[in-house]
N, C-alpha and C positions, 0 to 999 in steps of 0.2 A: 918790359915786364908784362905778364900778361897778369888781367884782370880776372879774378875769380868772383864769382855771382853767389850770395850770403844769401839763406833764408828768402828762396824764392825770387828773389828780382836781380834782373840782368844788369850787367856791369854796364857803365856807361859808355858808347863808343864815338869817336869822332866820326859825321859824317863828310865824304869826301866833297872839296870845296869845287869841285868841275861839276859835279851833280848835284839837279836841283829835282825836286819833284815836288809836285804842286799838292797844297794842303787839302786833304778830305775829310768830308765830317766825316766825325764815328756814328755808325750804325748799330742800332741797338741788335745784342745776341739775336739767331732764330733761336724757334722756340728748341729745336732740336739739340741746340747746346746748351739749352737750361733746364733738361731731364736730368734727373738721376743717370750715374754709369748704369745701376743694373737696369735702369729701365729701357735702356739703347738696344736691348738682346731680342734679338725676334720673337723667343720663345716668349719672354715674358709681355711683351707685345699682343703677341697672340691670346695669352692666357687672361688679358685684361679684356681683349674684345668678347673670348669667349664668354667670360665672368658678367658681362654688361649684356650680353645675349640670354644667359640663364636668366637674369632678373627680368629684362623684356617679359621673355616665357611665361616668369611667376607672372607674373602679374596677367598674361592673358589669360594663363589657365588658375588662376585666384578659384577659390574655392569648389578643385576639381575634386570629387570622393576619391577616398583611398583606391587603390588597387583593386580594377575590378574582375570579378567573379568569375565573369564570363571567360576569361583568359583564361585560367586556370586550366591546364591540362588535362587533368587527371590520372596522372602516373599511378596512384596508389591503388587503381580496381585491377587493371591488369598485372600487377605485380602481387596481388594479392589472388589473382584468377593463376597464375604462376604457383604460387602457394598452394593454393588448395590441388590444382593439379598436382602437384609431388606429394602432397596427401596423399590421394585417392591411389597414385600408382607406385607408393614406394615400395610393394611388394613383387610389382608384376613388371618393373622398367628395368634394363637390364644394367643399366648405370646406377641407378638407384639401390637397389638388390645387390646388386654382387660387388659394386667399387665400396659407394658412399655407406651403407650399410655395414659391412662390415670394419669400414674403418672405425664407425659411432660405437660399433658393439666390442673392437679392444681396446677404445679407448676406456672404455667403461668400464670391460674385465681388469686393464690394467690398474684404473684407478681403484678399485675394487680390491684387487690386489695388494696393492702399496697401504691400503689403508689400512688394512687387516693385519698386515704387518706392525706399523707402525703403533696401531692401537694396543695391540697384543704385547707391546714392550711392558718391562716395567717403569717407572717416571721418572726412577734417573737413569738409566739404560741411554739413550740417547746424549743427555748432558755429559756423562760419562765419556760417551763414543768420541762426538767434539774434542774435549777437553783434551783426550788423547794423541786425537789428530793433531793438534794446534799445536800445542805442548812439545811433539819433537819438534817443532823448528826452533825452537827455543825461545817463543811468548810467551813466560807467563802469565803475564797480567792480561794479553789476550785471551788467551787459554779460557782463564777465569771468568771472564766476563762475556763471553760466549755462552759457555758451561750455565753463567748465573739467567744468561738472559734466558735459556730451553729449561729450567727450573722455575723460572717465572709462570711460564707456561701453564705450570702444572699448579702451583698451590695460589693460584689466581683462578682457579676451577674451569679453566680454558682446555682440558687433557681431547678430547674427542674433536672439540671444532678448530682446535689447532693441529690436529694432525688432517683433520680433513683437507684444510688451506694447504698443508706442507707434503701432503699426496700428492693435488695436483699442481701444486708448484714443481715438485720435484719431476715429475712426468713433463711438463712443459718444458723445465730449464735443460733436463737431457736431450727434447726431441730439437730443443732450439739451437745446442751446440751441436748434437749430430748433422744437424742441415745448415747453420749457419757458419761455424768452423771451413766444413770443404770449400764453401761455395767462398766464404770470403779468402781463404789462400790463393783460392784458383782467382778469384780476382784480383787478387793482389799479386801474382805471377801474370796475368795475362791482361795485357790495359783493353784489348777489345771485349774480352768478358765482362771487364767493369762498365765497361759503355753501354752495351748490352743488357747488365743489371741495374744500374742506375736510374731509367725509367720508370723500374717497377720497383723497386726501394723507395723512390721518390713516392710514387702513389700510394704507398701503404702507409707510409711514414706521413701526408699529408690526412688518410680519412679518418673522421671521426672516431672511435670505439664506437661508439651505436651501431654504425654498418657493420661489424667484424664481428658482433652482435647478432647482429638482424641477420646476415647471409646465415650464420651457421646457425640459429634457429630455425629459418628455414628447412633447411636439408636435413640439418637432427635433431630436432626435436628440444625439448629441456632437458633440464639435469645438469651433469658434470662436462657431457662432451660438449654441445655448444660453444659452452666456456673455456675448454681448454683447445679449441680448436681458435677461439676465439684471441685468445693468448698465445697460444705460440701465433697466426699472423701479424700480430701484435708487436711484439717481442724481437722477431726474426731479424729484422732490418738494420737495428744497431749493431747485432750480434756480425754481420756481415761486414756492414762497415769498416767497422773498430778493425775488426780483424783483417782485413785489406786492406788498410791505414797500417796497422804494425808489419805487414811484411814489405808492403812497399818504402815502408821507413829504415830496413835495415840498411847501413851503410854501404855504397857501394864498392866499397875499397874487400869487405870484407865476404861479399860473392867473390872478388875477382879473387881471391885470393885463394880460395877454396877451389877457384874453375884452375888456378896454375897448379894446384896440385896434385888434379887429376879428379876432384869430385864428382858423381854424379849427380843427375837434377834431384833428383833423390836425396842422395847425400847432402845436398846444398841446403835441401830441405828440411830435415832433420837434422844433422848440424850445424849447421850456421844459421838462416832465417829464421828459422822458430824457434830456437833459443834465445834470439835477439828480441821476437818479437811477442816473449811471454807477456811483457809488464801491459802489454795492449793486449793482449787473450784475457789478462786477471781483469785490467777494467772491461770488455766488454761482457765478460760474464758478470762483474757487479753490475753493469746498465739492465744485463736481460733478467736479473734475478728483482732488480729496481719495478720492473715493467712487466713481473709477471706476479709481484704481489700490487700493483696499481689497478691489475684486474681483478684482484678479488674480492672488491666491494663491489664493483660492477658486475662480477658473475653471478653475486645472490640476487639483480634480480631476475636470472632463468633459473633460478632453482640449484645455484651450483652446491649452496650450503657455506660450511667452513665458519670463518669470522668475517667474513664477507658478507654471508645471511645474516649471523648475528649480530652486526654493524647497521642493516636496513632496521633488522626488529626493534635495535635501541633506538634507533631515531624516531621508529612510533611508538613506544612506552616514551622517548625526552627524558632517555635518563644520562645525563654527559658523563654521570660517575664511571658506568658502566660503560658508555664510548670509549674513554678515557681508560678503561683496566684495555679493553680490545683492540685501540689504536697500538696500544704498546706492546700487546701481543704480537701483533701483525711486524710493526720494530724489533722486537726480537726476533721474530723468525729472518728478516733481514738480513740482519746483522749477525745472526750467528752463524748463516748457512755462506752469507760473504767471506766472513772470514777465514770459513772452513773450505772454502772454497782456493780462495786465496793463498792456505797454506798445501794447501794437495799441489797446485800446478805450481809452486815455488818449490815445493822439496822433488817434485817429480822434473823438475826443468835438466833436460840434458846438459854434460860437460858442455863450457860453449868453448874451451880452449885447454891442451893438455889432454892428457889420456884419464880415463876413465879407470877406477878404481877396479884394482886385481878383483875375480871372483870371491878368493879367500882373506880379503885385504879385515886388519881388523875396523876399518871405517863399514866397509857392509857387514861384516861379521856382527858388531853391534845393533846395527839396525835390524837382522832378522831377530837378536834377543829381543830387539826393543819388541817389535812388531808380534810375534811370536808371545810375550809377555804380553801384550795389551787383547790380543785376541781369547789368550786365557782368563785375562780378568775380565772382559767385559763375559766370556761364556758363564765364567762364575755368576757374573753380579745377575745374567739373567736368570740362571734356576732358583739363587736366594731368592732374588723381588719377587718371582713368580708363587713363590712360597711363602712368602710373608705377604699377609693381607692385597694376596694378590696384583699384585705390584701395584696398588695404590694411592696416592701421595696421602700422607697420614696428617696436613696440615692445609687448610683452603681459605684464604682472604677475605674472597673478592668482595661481600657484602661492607667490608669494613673501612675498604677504601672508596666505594664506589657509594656509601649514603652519607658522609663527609661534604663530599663533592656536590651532590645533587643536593644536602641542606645548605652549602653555600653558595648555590645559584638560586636556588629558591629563596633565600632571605635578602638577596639582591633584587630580585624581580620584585618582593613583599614591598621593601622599603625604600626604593627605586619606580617603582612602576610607573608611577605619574610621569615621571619626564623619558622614563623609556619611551613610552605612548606618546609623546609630544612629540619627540624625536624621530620615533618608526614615520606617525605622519607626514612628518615634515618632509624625510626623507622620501615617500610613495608621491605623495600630493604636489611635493610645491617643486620637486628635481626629476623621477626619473617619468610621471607621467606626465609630467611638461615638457620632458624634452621627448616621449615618445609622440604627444600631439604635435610638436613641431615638428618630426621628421613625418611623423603618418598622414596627417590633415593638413596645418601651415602648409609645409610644403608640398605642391605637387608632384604625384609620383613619377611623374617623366625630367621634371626638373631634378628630383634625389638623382635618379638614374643617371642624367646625362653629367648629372654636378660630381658622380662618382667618378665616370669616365673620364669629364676632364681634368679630374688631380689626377687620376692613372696614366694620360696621355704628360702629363706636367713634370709627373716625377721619373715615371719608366718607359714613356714611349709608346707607339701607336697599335703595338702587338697585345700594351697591358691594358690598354683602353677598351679595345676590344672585347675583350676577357672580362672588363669590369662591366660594360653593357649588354653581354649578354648574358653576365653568371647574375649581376643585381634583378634584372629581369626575368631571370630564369626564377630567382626567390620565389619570385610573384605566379608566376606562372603555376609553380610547383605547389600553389595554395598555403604558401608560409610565410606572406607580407605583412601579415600582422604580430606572428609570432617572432620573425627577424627581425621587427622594428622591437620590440620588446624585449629581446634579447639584446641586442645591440644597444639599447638605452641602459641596462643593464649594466651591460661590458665596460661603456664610455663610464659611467658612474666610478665602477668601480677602478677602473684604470685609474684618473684623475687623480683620486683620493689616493688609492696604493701609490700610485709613482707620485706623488707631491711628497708621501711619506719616504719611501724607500732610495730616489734618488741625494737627498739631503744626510739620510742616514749614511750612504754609501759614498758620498763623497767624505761626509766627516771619516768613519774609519777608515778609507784610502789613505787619508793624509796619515791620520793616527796610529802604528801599527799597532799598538798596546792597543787601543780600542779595538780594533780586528782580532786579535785575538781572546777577546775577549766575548765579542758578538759572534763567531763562527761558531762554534760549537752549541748556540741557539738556534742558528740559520740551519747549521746540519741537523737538528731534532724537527725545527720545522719542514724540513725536504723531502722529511723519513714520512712522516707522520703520515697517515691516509686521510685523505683529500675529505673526506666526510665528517673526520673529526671537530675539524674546523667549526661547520655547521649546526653539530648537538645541541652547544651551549647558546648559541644565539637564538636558536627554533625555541629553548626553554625560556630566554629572554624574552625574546619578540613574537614568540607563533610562531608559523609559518607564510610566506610572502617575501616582499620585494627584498626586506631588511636582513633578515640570515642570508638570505643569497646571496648580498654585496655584499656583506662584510666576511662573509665566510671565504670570498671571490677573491678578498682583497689580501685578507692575511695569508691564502693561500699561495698567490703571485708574489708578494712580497719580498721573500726572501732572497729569489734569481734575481730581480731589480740590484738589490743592494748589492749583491756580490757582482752582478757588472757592472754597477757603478764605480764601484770601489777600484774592480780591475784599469777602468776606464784610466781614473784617475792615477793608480800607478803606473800605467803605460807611458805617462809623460814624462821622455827620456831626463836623466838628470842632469844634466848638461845644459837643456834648456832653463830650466829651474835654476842650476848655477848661475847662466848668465843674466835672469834677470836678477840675482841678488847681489852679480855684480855691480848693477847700475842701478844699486839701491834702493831698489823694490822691497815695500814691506811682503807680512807675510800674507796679509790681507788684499794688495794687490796682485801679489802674483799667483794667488787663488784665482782670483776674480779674471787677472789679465794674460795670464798665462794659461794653469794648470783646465780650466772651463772652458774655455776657446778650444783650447789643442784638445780633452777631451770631449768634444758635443757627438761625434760619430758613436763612439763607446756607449754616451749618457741614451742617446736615441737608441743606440741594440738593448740595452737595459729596459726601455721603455717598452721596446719590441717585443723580451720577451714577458714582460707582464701583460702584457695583451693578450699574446698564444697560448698564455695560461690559464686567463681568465677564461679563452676561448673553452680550455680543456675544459674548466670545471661547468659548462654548461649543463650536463647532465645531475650533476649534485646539486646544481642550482634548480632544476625541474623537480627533483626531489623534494627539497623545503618549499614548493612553493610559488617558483617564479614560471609565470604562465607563458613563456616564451618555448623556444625550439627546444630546450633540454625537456621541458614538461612533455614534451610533444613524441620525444624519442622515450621518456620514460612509460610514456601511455604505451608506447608503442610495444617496448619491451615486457610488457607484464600483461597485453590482451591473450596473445601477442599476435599485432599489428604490423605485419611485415611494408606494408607498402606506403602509411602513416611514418614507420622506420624509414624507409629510403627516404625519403621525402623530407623531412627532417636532417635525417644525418646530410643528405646532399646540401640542402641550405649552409649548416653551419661549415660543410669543407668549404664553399664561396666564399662568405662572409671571414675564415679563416687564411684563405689565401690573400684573396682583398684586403684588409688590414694586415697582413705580414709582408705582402709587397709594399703597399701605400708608406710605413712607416721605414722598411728596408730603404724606399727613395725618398724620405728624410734624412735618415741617416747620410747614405751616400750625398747629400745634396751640403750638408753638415760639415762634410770632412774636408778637413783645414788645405788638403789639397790640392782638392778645388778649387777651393776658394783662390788659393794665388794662382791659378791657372785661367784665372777670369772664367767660369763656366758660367753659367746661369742657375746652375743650379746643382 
């Protein structure tokens, strides 16, 4: 019978009595077999020598001064000598004059155009229009709430600077699908073109807004076009995407089917793929419509106007009432133009199977009544408005709701104050400029440098190491070591805080679905919301400084955290889940031992993307306050300082890539994988 070995120790075996061998002490373990497993890995081997090398360094270079001066390149004179030259010749340079110029000057007619239009309506003329569209597909209670949100508009005394936003929103979100639509089918039919595009989608979609800013103020000036040039670059790249995602998703069973029946690529294209690949057209046109009211606070400050300007002006009167009527402005034009959006390429989606309804069929016979019908009432409803009190809205809010608001944060701040002030301190003094001194002074700036490369070398390899010492040194270079230490004391603050809040939340409602459903449609108001909103009510709290910024930074991010936490956690197949409740695991354990292990990859993208967020709101954070890179780009934007702009916006794309890899190879390092594949990391 053979012997089976219980709980680690070997069964016991006769040794044979012809052999003998002679007794040896035992020798104690090397040391090498009384490491740690992970420590046995080269990598991590290596990463200990290098770690005990960095400290040597500190310590020789112990109180070396910040970054010095001398370094500094100077990028921002000749880029600014760049500047002034396109001044001086934009009348007389033949690219200037005849390309660039007239593009500024229709963009400008056109938005000119659309505005005069739009103004010229009467106030429910539009709400009307919506409601009609929506309505045949048969929403109503969308219909309605569309309808209610462009009536908002109006008796919220918002009539003029929401049609200004909704001009050139409307001009952007057409030039983005007429350029983004072809360009992403053709890449989603042709994989070398997406190869080809993918470079420069990447770049666009990595730089700052400041730059897309900065360039088109250069070349045109203030105003509207800037910003709407600035916005469609902007915008573009999702739109492309998405849409090269949905054709490349269409099934292939149902190309081939279409190629046996004699289709052509044409045909293939119009009936089969792009009917498949609507539901990915409707979401990228909500991304591009998302991303082209995200620049309309940023466009007021070149002068675009809209509620964009009116969003800067409130934050210097501090009045959040008023943020707060204009945040939700900005939310309705959203949401109303989404869903109108949403119902036009859904009722206009070709047959995708079956023949197409006869000419005289009574299914289209009704539709021209229908249609036919609505073009006469809305002709009507505009000669009455235009006749009655001038199409005016005969009812207007906004003071009523907006000094409610502003007397309940001012009796907060009145009878609060003391420990606000305790707290703002504590906050500036004893966290973010203690740990700015320890990144800028304590530490020496060849030691941060080289301590950045070697996590980049740790987590992704010798190509990202690279990358991090020449782009962290470039910061310096670029004369923005002081303000990316600032900013980045900033970002760390607020990360922390946000993700200790937001991962906890989102694991709770992952497990809970009744809680998620309960918490999303807070998460979707905070998504919507423009990014400045945030900031009103704490600038009236706190001033302006470190504290609106981070907390403005944090509730902003917030929201993505949780909802990929949440996903995280329900990605953990249920199966796994079953079997530990087979082997009766509480619910408590198999939280902690199961559903948190298998998700840690999930929980770190979550973290990742509160970072990239916090990254984004750098500019609203220069706004209230915080004397870092966003302060540095808003100077920039409102001298305006084109070369102060590059310079700026280049830092924070580094510092943006640099922490979106660095945590990306956490995550990857994270995933349960891995981990039984013995990697190191």
């Amino acid at each position: 019978m053979t012997q089976v070995a219980v709980s680690g120790t070997a069964a016991p075996t006769a040794a044979p009595a012809s052999t003998s061998t002679p007794s040896t002490p035992s020798t104690p373990s090397t040391p090498a077999t009384q490491r740690p497993r992970w420590f046995r890995h080269r990598r991590v081997q290596a990463a200990a020598a290098v770690a005990a090398g960095l400290v040597v360094l500190q310590l020789v270079l112990s109180g070396t001064d910040t970054f010095p001066a001398s370094r500094d390149i100077g990028l921002a004179e000749p880029v600014n000598d760049v500047k002034s030259w396109v001044q001086r010749n934009r009348d007389t340079n033949v690219i200037l004059a005849n390309v660039l110029r007239p593009i500024g000057d229709a963009v400008l007619w056109l938005y000119d155009t659309v505005l005069d239009v739009l103004v010229d309506l009467p106030w429910f003329w539009l709400p009307l229009a919506v409601f009609l569209v929506i309505v045949r597909s048969g929403r109503w209670g969308t219909a309605l709430a569309a309808a209610a949100s462009l009536v908002y508009l109006e008796i919220a005394g918002l009539h003029v600077r929401g049609m200004e936003t909704m001009a050139l929103m409307l001009i952007c979100l057409v030039v983005c699908v007429l350029i983004g639509a072809p360009l992403g089918v053709w890449a989603g039919l042709n994989p070398r073109v997406e190869r080809l595009l993918r470079p420069v989608l990447d770049g666009l979609q990595s730089l700052p807004v400041s730059i897309f800013l900065i360039a088109a103020v250069m070349f045109f000036g203030i105003r509207q076009t800037p910003a709407a040039i600035a916005t469609i670059a902007f915008a573009v790249p999702p739109m492309v995407r998405i849409t090269a995602a949905g054709i490349r998703d269409v099934p292939p069973a149902s190309v081939e089917a279409g190629t046996i029946f004699g289709s052509s690529r044409w045909q293939l294209l119009w009936k089969v793929q792009a009917p498949q690949a609507v539901p990915s057209f409707v979401t990228a046109v909500n991304q591009t419509i998302m991303l082209c009211l995200s620049m309309a606070v940023i466009g007021g400050l070149v002068g675009a106007g809209g509620l964009g300007g009116e969003l800067i002006q409130t934050l210097r009167l501090r009045s959040p009432g008023r943020g707060f009527l204009i945040g939700l402005a900005i939310f309705a034009i959203a949401f109303a133009f989404d869903r109108l959006c949403r119902s036009l390429l859904e009722s206009g989606r070709p047959p995708s199977g079956g023949r197409a309804p006869a000419r005289w069929s009574p299914t289209r016979v009704a539709s021209r009544v229908y249609w036919g019908g609505a073009a006469a009432l809305l002709a009507v409803g505009y000669v009455v408005g235009r006749a009655v009190d001038d199409g005016v809205v005969p009812w207007v809010f906004d003071n009523d709701i907006a000094s409610p608001i502003d007397d309940a944060i001012t009796w907060v701040r009145d009878e609060w104050g003391g420990a606000l002030q305790s707290f703002s301190d504590f906050v500036v003094a004893d966290v973010v400029i203690r740990l700015r001194d320890l990144l800028g002074t304590t530490i020496a700036w060849p030691v941060l440098i080289l301590a950045v490369a070697a996590l980049g070398w740790f987590l992704r390899g010798w190509a990202f190491a690279l990358f991090c010492l020449i782009g962290v040194y470039g910061i310096g270079a670029l004369g923005m070591w002081e303000p990316g230490l600032t900013t980045l004391s900033q970002i760390l603050v607020s990360v922390v805080v946000g993700t200790a809040i937001a991962l906890p939340i989102g694991v709770a409602i992952g497990r809970r679905p009744r809680a998620k459903a309960v918490v999303e449609p807070i998460l979707d108001a905070m998504q919507t919301l423009p990014s400045l909103i945030y900031a009103i009510p704490f600038v009236m709290l706190f001033s302006l400084g470190f504290v609106p910024a981070m907390l403005a930074t944090m509730f902003y991010a917030m929201p993505a955290g949780v909802r990929l936490a949440a996903l995280a956690v329900q990605a953990v197949p249920e199966e796994t889940l079953e079997a530990a409740t087979t082997f009766g695991a509480t619910p408590r354990q198999r939280m902690w031992g199961v559903q948190l292990p298998l998700a840690l990859r999930g929980l770190a993208l979550a973290a990742n993307q509160v970072i990239m967020l916090s990254i984004s709101m750098a500019i609203v954070a220069g706004m209230v306050g915080e004397n870092g890179l966003g302060y540095q780009s808003v100077a920039a934007l409102t001298k305006p300082d084109v070369g102060l702009g590059l310079e700026a916006g280049l830092s924070l794309l580094v510092m943006a890539i640099v922490l979106d890899r660095l945590t990306e190879g956490v995550a990857i390092a994270l995933d349960p994988a891995r981990s039984r594949s013995g990697a190191p990391h």
